[in-house]
DORONU-728738 format. One record per residue (C-alpha): residue in one letter; x, y, z. Coordinates in steps of 0.25 Angstrom, whole numbers, plus 2048, in hexadecimal, padded with zeros to 3 digits. Each point is the difference from the previous one (the first is absolute). Example, Ala and Ser with C-alpha at 12.3 -4.5 7.8 and 13.67 -1.06 7.14 Angstrom:
2
A8317EE81F
S80680E7FE
//
This chain:
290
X4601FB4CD
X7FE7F4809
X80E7FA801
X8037F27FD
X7FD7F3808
X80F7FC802
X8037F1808
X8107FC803
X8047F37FE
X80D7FF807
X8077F27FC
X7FE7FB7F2
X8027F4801
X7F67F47FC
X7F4805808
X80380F801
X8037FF7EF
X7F47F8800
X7F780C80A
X80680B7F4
X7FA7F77F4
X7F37FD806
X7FD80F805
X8018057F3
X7F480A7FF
X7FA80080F
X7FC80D804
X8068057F2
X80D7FE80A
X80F8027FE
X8097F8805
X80D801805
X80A7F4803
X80A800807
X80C7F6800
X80F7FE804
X8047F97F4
X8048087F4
X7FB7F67F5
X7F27FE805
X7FE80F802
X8048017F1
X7F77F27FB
X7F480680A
X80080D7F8
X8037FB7F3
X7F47F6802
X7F780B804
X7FD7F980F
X80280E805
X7FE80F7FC
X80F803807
X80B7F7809
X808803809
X80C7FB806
X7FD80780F
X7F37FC806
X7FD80E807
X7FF8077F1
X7F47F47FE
X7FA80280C
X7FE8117FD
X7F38037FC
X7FA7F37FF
X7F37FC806
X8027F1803
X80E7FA800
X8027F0800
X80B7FB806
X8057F47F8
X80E7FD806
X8067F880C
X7F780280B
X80D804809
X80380B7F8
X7F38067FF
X80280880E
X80B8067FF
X7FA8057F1
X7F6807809
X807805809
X80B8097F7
X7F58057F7
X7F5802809
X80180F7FD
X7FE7FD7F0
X7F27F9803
X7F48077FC
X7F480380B
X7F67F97FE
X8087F47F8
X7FB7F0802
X80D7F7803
X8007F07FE
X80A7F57FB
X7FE7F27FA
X8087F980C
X7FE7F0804
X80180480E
X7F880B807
X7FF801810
X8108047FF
X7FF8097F4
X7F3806805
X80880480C
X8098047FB
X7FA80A7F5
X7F680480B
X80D804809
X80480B7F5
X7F48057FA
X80180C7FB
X7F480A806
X7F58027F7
X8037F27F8
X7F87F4801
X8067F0800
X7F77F57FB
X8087F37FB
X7FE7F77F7
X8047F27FB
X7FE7FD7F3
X7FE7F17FD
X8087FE7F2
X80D7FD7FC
X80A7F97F9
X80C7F6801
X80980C7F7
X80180D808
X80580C7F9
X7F880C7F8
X8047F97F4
X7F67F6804
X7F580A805
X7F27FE7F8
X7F4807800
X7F87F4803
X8097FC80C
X7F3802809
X7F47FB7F6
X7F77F7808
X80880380F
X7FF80080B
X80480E808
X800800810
X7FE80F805
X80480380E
X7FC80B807
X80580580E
X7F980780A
X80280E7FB
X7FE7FD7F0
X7F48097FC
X7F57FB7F9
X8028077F2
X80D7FB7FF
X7FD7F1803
X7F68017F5
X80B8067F7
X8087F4801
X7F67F87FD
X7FB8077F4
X80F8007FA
X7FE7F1804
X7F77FD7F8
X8048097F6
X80C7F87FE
X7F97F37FE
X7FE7FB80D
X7F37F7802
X8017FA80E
X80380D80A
X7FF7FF80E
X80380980D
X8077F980B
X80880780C
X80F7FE7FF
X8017F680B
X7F67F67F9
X8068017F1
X80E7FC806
X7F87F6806
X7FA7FB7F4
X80A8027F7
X80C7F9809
X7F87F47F9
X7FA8027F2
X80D8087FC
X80B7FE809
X7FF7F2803
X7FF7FF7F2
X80D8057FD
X8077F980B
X7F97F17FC
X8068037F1
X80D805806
X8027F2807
X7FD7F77F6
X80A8087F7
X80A80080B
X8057F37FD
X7FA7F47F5
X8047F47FA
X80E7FF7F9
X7FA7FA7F3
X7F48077FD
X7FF8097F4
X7F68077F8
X7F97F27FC
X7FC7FE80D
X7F980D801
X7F28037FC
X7F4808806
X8017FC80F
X80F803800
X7FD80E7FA
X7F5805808
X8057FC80D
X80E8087FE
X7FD80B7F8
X80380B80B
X80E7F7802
X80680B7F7
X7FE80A80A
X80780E805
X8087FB80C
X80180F804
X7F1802800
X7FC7F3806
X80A80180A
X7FA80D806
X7F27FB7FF
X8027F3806
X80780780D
X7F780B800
X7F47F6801
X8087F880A
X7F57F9809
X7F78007F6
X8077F67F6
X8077F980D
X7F37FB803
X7FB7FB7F2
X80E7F97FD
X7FD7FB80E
X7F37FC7FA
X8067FA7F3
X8097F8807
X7F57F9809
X7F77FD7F1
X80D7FA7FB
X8017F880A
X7F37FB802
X8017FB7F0
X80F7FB804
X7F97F7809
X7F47F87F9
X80C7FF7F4
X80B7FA80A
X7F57F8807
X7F87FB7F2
X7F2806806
X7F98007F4
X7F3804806
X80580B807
X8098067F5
X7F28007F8
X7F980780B
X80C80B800
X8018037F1
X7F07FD7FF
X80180D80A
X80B8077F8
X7F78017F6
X7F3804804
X80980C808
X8068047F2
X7F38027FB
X7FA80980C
X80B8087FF
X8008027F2
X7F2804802
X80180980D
X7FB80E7F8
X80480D808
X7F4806808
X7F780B7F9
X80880C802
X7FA80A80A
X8018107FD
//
């Protein structure tokens, strides 16, 4: 008898609980999760995200065809490294980080013989973190970034991809480490630290009256993981550098037509503002290439 199809999440938190709901049935696989925290082991099984949990990641990792690294991207080496005897020849390794060049190396630098890497970056999230907050329609109508290196094989890149799309994922793309962190030190870290700031500090006097849309959207991701953002935000060091650098010269540029009662030039800068919002929003990812 064939044996099972069997993919390790280790982390069940948010996006790995998430991973575990919304694989449910591909490949007819079983799923074994994996996570430090007694609770969310017992809510994952009691909530059928997984087939079995485990506290010790090299007991999820035994066996398994594809295993999904979903934790801090700076523990995921030394992970590999004290079970890379427990991998199975033959098995596809990836993770969800928001940083990749450093993870990439660093995973590639401890790759167990006969096991592939392909990362990922799935474009979906919340404010609330946490399994209890997983769903399985976290990634419906996402975007998912795959990041090969130069020695992931063919088969296993298009085994990402399918579990992609398998999970709901609409707009996937390939990209090489170097140019997701390049990308994403904008669309996603810049984010993060522009919602930061303006939650740093704010108005003695304001209260939720003052608050509507506007206010909500732009500091959603304020109620962030320090831990998390921290690492991502150091590990993508020069990349987000250079788009706070960037921010900072916009600001400015709109600080000066305000202070200097430019009317004309203000319009001109927000005419512009606009028009770019709606070319990004409708930027589709190039036709994928097999």
């Amino acid at each position: 008898m064939e044996k099972d199809f069997r993919i390790a999440i280790i982390g069940l938190g948010l996006i790995g609980g998430s991973l575990a709901y919304a694989l449910k049935g591909f490949k007819k696989c079983v799923i074994a999760g994996c996570d430090i925290d007694s609770e969310t082991r017992r809510l994952a099984l009691k909530n059928k995200a997984v087939n079995f949990v485990y506290e010790k990641a090299g007991d999820a990792i035994e066996n398994s065809d594809v295993v999904f690294f979903c934790t801090y991207p700076d523990s995921i080496h030394k992970i590999i490294e004290i079970n890379a005897h427990r991998f199975k020849t033959g098995a596809v390794i990836s993770d969800v980080c928001g940083v990749k060049s450093s993870v990439s190396e660093s995973i590639c630098s401890v790759l167990p013989e006969g096991v592939d890497y392909v990362g990922g970056h799935p474009m979906a999230g919340k404010e609330m973190d946490g399994f209890v907050n997983a769903s399985s329609e976290l990634f419906w109508m996402s975007g998912y970034i795959i990041t090969p290196v130069k020695t992931s094989k063919k088969e296993s890149v298009e085994l990402i991809r399918e579990i992609a799309k398998y999970i709901g994922s609409t707009r996937i793309t390939i990209a090489s480490p170097e140019e997701h962190d390049s990308v994403i030190a904008y669309t996603s870290d810049l984010m993060h630290i522009a919602a930061s700031a303006l939650c740093l500090s704010y108005p003695e006097k304001m209260n939720r009256a003052y608050t509507a849309g506007s206010f909500r959207d732009c500091t959603r991701v304020a109620r962030i993981n320090p831990k998390l953002w921290s690492e991502l935000f150091l590990a993508n060091r020069k990349n987000v550098l250079n788009e706070i650098d960037r921010l900072i010269e916009n600001l400015s540029e709109i600080r000066y037509c305000i202070d200097n009662s430019q009317s004309d030039e203000l319009y001109e800068l927000l005419d512009k503002v606009c028009k770019n919002k709606i070319t990004m929003q409708e930027k589709e990812p190039e036709p994928w290439k097999n």
